[in-house]
C-alpha positions, 0 to 999 in steps of 0.5 A: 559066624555061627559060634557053638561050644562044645557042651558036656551033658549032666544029665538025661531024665526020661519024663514020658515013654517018648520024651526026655529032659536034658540037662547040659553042664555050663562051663562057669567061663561060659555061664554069662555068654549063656545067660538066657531069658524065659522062651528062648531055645537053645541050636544043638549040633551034631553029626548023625549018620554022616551028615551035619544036623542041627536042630533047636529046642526050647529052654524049659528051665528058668533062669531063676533056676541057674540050669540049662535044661531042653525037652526032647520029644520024640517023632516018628522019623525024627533024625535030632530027636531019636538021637538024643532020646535013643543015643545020647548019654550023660557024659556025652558032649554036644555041640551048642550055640548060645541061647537065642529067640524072642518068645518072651515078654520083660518081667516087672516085679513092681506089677501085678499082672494076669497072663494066659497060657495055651500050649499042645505037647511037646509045646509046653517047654517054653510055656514052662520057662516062662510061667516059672520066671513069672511067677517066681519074679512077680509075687502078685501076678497070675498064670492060668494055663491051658494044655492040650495033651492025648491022655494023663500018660502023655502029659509032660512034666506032669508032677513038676506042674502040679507042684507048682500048683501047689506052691503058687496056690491061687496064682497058678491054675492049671486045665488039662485037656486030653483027645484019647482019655475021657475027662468028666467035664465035657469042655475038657474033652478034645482039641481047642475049637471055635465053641470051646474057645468062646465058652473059656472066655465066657466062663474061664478067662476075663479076657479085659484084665489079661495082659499077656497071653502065649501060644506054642503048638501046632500051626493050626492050634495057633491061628485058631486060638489067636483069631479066637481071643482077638474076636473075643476081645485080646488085643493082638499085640498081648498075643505071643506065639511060637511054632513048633512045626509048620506045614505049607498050606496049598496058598502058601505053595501057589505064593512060593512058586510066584516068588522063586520065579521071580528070582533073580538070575546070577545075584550077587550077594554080599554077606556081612557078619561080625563086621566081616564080608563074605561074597558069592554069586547066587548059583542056580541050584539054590533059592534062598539067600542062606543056601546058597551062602552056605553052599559057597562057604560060609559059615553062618546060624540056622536051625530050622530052615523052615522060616519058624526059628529066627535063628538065621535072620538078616537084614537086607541093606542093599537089593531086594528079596522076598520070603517065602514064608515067614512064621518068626518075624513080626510086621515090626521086624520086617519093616525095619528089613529083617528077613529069615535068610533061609526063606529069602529069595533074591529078587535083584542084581545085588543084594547085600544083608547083615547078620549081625542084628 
């Protein structure tokens, strides 16, 4: 079931033009069922214009810092991100569900350990969570980050980074690079290229001594970037990443057609969450395993329904789906039956998954 609390607003800081930093007032009876790790995010909840909206959004706070605070960008067209940046207001409720997601590697206070950072806008938010944690748990180990950003104007948190420079001095470095403002040193002029990628390794990052390496932005930034640090060297297991959006690329179009016309007609599926079941049959109007269940009545967690926030995954234990995309789960994961109930098309007679992983 998916569970949300009602959650009173403390405040909203407006951080650049377009994006704002919101911070949420933890009831104390709430605070440990709302305990989170470095990464994760947060499913907000409204009714915008009628109809239900739920969106996620990473924690940009720490856990050391005992807060909840969410960074909303802006997007042209947005409907979640030109409520909260145009509408909501200190005081205002909203409904929430407890922190969740796995863009996190545990934190050892006992090792001295050397992470890398790369992260385009808006996906600095999570990559703040975690290089704070780290550096405030692990007194002997290292960030350097790398943030792509259109010009100074644009770059968010721009002062709480820098003061962060200054009081982690020689453990945090921080290169900015811009795509519509000049900078002196060439290297930091534009996006993240192949070229660019392989002088950082050569001159900037000691690929063999980093341990942990995260990535959040743009899908494209994100495979470029991973492909590049794995040929120069970074094992692919110390590369983390998280999508922020995700396009579908013209392969991944032929793939889904394939799949949905191999769905099965008239699939029975049975749904178990918090030790309870709930069946339907598959209605032809629906695809994935997730629609359909809601479209029959339950109630269960989602977010982003485009296969990039993990929030509704499941596990199959009877019957067999395939996904039409999957950008949350790893190899691990889906060995082990873990699909995203909204990319999930049933492929059988019968199908029966748990939500409760």
């Amino acid at each position: 079931m998916a569970k949300f609390y009602n959650i009173q607003v403390q405040d909203i800081d407006k951080v650049t033009k377009d994006c704002s930093v919101v911070t949420f007032l933890i009831p104390d009876e709430l605070v440990p069922e709302f305990q989170y790790k470095q990464g994760q995010h947060l499913t907000l909840k409204s009714v915008i214009d009628g109809h239900e909206e739920r969106r996620s959004y990473s924690l940009c706070s720490s856990p050391v810092e005992n807060k909840w605070q969410v960074a909303v960008k802006k997007i042209n067209g947005g409907l979640f991100s030109s409520f909260v940046n145009e509408t909501l207001k200190k005081g205002d409720f909203i409904e929430i569900m407890p922190p969740s997601g796995k863009f996190n590697v545990d934190v050892d206070s006992d090792k001295a350990k050397n992470y890398i950072a790369f992260a385009a806008g808006s996906g600095i938010t999570p990559i703040l969570s975690i290089i704070k944690t780290h550096l405030a748990k692990e007194p002997n180990s290292t960030f350097k980050l790398f943030y792509l950003n259109r010009s100074v104007k644009t770059i968010i948190f721009k002062e709480e980074i820098e003061q962060l420079k200054n009081r982690y001095f020689g453990r945090f470095e921080i290169f900015h690079f811009l795509t519509k403002e000049h900078r002196s040193v060439e290297l930091f002029n534009g996006r993240f290229t192949k070229e660019k990628m392989q002088l950082l390794a050569d001159k900037i990052i000691d690929i063999p001594s980093v341990d942990d390496c995260f990535l959040c932005g743009p899908e494209d930034m994100i495979f470029l970037l991973r492909d590049e640090l794995n040929a120069a060297g970074l094992e692919k297991d110390k590369i983390h990443y998280e999508l922020f959006t995700s396009g579908i690329s013209d392969e991944d179009k032929e793939r889904i057609k394939r799949i949905v016309e191999h769905k099965a007609e008239g699939t029975d599926v049975t749904i178990i969450d918090g030790g309870k079941e709930f069946h339907f049959v598959m209605d032809e109007a629906y695809d994935n395993i997730l629609d359909g269940a809601l479209a029959a009545g339950a109630d269960l967690p989602f977010a982003c329904k485009g296969g990039v926030c993990s929030t509704c995954k499941c596990k199959v234990l009877e019957g067999e789906v395939e996904m039409k995309v999957n950008y949350a789960l790893d190899a691990h994961e889906v060995a082990k039956g873990l699909v995203l109930s909204c990319q999930a098309v049933p492929t059988t007679d019968k199908v029966v998954v748990d939500f409760g992983v």
